[in-house]
C-alpha positions in Angstrom: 118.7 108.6 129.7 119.2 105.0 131.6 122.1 102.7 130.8 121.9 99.8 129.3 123.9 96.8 129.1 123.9 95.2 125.7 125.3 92.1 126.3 122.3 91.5 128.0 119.7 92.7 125.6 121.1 90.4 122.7 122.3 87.1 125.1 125.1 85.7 122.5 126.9 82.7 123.7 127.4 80.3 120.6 129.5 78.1 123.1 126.2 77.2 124.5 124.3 77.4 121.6 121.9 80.0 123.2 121.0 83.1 121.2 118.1 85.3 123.4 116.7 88.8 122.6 115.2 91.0 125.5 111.9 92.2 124.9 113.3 95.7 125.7 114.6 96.0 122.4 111.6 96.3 121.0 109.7 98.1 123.4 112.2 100.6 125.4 111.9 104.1 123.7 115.3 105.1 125.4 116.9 102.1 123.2 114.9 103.5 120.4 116.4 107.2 120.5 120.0 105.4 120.6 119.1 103.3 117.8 118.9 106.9 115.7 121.9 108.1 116.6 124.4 104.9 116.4 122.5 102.2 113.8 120.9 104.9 111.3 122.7 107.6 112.2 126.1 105.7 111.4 125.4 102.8 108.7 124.8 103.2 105.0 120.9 103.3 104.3 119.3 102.4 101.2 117.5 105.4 99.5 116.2 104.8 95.9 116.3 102.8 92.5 118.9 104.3 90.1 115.5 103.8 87.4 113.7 106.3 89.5 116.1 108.6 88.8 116.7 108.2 85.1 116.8 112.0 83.8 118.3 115.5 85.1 116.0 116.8 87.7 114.5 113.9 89.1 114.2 113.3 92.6 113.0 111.2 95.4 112.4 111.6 98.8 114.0 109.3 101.3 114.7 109.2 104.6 117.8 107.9 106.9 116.3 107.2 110.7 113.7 110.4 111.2 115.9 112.3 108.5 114.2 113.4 105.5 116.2 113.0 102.6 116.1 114.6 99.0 117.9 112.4 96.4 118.0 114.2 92.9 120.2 114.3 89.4 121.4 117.9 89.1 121.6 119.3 85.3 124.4 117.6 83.9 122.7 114.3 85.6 125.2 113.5 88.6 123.4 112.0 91.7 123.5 114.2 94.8 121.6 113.6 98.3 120.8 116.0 100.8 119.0 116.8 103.9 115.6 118.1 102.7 115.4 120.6 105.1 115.6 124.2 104.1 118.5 126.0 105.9 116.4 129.0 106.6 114.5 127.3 109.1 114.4 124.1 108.9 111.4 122.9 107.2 110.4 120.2 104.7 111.1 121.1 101.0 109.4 118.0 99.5 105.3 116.9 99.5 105.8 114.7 96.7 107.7 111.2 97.0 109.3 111.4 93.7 109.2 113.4 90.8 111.0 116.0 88.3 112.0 119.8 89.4 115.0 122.0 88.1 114.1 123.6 91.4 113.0 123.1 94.4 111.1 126.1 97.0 110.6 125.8 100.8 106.7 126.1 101.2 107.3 128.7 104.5 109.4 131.7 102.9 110.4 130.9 99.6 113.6 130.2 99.5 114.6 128.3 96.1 117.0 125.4 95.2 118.3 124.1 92.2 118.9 120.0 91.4 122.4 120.4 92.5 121.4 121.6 96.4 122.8 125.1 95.8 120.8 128.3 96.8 119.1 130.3 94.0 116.8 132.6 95.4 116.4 134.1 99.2 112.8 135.9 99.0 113.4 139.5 99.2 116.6 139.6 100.0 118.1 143.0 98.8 115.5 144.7 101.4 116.1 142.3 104.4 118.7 144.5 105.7 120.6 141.0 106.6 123.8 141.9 108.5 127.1 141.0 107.1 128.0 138.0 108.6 124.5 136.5 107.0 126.3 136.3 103.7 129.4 134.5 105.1 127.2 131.3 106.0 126.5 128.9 103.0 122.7 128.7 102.2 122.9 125.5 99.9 121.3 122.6 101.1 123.2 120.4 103.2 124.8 117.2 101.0 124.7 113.8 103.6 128.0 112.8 104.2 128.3 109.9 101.8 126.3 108.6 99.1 127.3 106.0 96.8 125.2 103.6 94.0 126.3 99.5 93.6 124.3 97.5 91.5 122.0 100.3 90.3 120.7 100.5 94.3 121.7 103.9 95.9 122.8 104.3 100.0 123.6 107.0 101.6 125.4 108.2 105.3 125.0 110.3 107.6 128.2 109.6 108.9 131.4 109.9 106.7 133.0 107.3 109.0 131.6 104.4 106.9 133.7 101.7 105.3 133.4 102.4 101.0 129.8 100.6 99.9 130.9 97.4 98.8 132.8 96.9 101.5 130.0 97.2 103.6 127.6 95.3 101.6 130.4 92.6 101.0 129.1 89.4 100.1 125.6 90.3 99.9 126.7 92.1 96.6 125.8 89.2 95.2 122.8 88.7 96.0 122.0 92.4 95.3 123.2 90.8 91.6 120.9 88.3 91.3 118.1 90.6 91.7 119.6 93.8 89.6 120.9 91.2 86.5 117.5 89.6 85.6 117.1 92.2 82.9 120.0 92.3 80.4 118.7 96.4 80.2 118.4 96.7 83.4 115.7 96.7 86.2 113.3 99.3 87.1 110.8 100.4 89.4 107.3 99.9 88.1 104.9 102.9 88.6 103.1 102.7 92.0 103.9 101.4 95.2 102.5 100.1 98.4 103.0 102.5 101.2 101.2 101.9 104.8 102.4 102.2 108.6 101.9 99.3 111.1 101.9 99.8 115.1 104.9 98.1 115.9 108.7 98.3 116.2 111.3 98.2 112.7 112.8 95.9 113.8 109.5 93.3 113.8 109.8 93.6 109.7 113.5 92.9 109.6 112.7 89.6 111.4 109.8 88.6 109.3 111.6 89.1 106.3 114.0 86.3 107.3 111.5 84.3 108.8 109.8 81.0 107.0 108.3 79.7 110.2 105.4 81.4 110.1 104.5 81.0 106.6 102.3 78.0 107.3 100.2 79.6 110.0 100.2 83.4 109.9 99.5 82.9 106.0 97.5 80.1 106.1 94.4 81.7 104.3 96.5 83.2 101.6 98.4 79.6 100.9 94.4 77.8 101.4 93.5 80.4 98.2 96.7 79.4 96.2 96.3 75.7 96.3 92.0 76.6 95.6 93.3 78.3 92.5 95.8 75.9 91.6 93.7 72.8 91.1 90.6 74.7 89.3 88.1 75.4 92.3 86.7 78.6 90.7 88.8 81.7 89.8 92.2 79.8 88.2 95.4 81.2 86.7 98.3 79.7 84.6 101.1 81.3 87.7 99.7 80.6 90.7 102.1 78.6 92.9 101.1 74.9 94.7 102.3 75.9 98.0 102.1 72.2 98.9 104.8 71.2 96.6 107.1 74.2 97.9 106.9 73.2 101.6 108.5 69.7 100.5 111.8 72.1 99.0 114.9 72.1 100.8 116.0 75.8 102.2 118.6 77.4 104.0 120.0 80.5 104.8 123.3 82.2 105.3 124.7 85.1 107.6 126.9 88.0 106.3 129.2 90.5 108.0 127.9 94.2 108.2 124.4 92.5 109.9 123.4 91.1 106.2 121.8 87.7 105.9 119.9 85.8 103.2 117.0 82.8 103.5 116.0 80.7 100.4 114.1 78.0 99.1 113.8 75.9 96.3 111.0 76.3 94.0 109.2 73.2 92.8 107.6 75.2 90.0 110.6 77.1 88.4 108.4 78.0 85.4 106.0 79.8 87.1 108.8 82.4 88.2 108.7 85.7 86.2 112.2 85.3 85.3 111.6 82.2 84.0 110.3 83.5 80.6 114.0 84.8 79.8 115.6 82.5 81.7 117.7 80.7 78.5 119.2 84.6 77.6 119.8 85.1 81.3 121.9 82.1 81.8 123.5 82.9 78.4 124.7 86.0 80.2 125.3 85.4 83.9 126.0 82.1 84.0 124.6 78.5 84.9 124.9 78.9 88.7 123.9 82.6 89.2 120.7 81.4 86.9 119.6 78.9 88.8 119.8 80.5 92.0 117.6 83.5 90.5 115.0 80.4 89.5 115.2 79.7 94.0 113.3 82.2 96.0 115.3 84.3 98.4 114.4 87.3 101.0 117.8 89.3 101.9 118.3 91.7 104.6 120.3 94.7 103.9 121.2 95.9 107.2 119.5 98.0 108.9 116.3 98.3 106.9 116.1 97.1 103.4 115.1 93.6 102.0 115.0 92.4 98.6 112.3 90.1 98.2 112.2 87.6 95.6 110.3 84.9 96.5 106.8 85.0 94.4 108.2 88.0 92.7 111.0 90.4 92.6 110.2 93.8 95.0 112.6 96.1 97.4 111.2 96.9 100.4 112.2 99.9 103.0 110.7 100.5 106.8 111.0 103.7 108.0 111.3 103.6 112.2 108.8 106.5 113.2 108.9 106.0 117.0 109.5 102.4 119.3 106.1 101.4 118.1 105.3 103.3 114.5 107.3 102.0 111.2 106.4 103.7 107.8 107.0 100.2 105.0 107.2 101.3 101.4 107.2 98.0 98.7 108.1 98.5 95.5 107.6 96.3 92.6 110.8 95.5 90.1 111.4 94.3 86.5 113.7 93.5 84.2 113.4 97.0 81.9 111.8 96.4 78.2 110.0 92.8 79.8 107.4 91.4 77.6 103.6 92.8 78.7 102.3 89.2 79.3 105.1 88.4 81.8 104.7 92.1 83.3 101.4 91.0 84.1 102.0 88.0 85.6 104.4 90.0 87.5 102.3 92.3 89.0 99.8 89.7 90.0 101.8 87.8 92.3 103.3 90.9 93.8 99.5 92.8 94.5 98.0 89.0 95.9 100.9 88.9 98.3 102.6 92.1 99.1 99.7 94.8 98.6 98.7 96.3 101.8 94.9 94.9 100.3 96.1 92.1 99.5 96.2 88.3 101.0 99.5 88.7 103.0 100.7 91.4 104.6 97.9 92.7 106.2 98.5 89.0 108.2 101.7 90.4 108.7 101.1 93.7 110.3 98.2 92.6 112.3 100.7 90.0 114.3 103.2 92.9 114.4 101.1 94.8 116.7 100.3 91.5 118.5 103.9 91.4 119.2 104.2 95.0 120.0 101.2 94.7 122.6 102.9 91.8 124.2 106.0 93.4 124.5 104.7 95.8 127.1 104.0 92.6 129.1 106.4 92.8 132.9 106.6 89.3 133.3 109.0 87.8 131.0 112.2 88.9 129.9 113.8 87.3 127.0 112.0 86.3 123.9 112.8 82.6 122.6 112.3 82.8 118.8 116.5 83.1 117.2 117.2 79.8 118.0 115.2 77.3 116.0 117.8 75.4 113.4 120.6 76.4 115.6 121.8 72.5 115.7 122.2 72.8 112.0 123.8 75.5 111.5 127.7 75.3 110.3 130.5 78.3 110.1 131.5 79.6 107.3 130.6 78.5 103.4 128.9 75.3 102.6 129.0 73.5 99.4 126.2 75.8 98.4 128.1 79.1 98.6 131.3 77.6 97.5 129.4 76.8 94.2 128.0 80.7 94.4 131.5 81.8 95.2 130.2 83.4 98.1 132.0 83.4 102.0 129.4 84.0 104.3 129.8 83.9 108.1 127.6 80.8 108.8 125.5 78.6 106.4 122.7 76.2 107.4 119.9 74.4 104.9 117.6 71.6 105.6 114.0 70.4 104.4 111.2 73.0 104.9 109.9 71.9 108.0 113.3 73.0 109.3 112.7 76.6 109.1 115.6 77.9 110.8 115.1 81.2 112.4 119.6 81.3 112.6 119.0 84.4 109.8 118.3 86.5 112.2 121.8 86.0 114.3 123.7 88.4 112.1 121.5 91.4 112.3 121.3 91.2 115.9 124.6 90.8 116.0 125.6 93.9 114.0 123.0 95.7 116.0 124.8 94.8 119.4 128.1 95.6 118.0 126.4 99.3 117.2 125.2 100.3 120.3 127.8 98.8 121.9 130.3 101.2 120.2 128.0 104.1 120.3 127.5 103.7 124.1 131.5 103.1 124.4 132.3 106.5 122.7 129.7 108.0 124.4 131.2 107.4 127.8 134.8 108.2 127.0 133.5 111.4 125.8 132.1 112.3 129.1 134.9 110.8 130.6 137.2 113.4 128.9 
């Protein structure tokens, strides 16, 4: 495998207020293999929805990097994660994605698992003639090295050398809170979700997550529908947003340790906001501040591959790196738990126009994805220019913003729409140099040795 020097793939010089990315990073499948072993093989991942798992026995599939991953409740209902690979050799246990078995059994030869990962059943195993030192092996399922649950979200590692989850997810725990306290029961997952692969790198997604620049043109023929519904021209709802009057809002953004950052916007039609409908009991119970900012929209990154995405409505979305140029995405729809049918409605109308892979907005997304992806192949320029718009504006540490939130962020930077800073993306890049970086570092004093 070639060497690479990071330092020049992410070009970081906030002296000089420049802030590059190299192409390669996108497109280099040497980078991508290292991205396996020292970003997603070493990081906490996100894996499931507490509300998927309510009962003993259920389960969900998951993956960490290319590492299938079976999350489950054993009998007495404790969480466990494990590789979902059998032992024997090697294969896949799950088809479904989630679901409710006290035990799981490898399609090849049979071998049987209970909720809590521990062997059960070896197919005719009294007439194997297995020598002795067969039984000395453990043939449970293999438990990933951590797993941990904050704010009814549930991470796991591949690596026990992780700091404890909060302190990895540090400040963004409170944005996780502002999504996961909009139901005084509790959120859920609500049945379904939007599954679909694009041709282009992971990394593409965790951009356009924190990206408002290209709302107004990649989007256009979505927003061009809103404001047709919005004034009466044929088909009309009551909660359809005038995306006119949201591109006069002010917005911001603000980057967290750990490769975290957040964007958010104002909303000039608060009431047309899902959590609008309880928003009196919601402010009874979190507080003024925390209520208003669930009333703003806001897209946060959890490093390396999970957004929470609240801007039309509330959903979690995951994307699965496949290969350099293949990312799985996997959106799924969330709700306060017990919410009133006309509001659930309403919910899942703004999430299927915008977020459905039929719907009017990301099939815009993915189709400039592999746009990207095909330009990226391209010899004849090196860096690519798009991390540095708002860059002018952008301030260390809290504004008065995140003071009032109680937050501490590494940088914070708002203006009027037509800012749309693109400084969100600063802190993953940043997280994702200081990865490889130390991968590569460790990798060479082992060889050294």
């Amino acid at each position: 495998m070639k060497s690479f020097d990071v330092s020049r793939l992410v070009d970081d010089r906030p002296a000089e207020g420049i802030f590059r990315v190299h192409r390669d990073v996108f497109a280099d499948p040497d980078l991508f293999e290292l991205e396996m072993k020292y970003i997603f093989g070493r990081t906490w991942v996100f894996l499931a929805v507490e509300s998927q798992l309510a009962r003993p026995h259920d389960y969900v599939s998951a993956w960490i990097g290319r590492t299938p991953v079976l999350v489950m409740r054993d009998a007495a209902g404790r969480l466990g994660a494990f590789l979902d690979l059998c032992p024997h050799k090697g294969t896949q246990l799950t088809h479904s994605e989630r679901g409710s078995a006290r035990v799981h059994v490898c399609p090849y030869h049979g071998w049987a698992f209970d909720a809590s990962g521990k062997n059960v059943g070896i197919k005719d195993h009294k007439a194997a003639c297995y020598p002795e030192s067969f039984d000395r092996f453990s043939h449970d399922l293999v438990p990933v090295a951590r797993l941990a649950s904050y704010g009814g979200l549930v991470f796991g590692s591949l690596s026990a050398d992780v700091p404890p989850l909060e302190e990895y997810l540090g400040e963004m725990k409170t944005f996780i809170d502002l999504a996961m306290q909009q139901g005084a029961q509790g959120m859920e997952v609500i049945p379904g979700r939007v599954a679909y692969i694009y041709r282009g790198n992971w990394k593409l997604q965790m951009d356009n997550g924190l990206d408002q620049y290209h709302l107004t043109t990649t989007h256009i023929s979505y927003m061009d529908l809103m404001v047709k519904r919005a004034r009466g021209d044929g088909h009309t709802e009551a909660h359809q947003f005038d995306w006119k009057k949201r591109m006069q809002q002010e917005c911001g953004s603000f980057n967290f340790r750990n490769g975290h950052a957040i964007t958010w916007i104002n909303q000039a039609e608060v009431e047309k906001r899902p959590v609008y409908a309880t928003i009196d009991e919601v402010r009874q119970r979190v507080g003024g501040v925390r209520a208003e900012w669930m009333l703003k929209g806001r897209n946060n990154l959890v490093f390396p591959n999970m957004q929470i995405a609240d801007v039309t409505t509330l959903n979690v979305r995951t994307f699965r790196p496949i290969s350099v140029d293949r990312t799985e995405m996997r959106v799924y729809a969330l709700a306060p738990i017990g919410e009133a049918s006309a509001t659930r409605q309403w919910r899942l109308r703004q999430f299927e126009d915008f977020f459905s892979a039929s719907g009017f907005a990301s099939p815009d997304d993915s189709a400039v994805f592999e746009a990207g992806q095909r330009g990226f192949a391209a010899e004849t320029y090196d860096y690519l220019q798009g991390f540095s718009r708002g860059g002018a504006s952008l301030r260390p540490g809290a504004d008065e913003r995140a003071r009032a939130l109680g937050i501490e962020p590494v940088s914070s930077q708002h203006g009027m729409f037509e800012l749309n800073s693109e400084t969100a993306h600063h802190s993953p890049y940043r997280e994702w140099a200081r990865l490889m970086q130390a991968g590569l570092d460790a990798e060479r004093q082992e060889a050294a040795a």
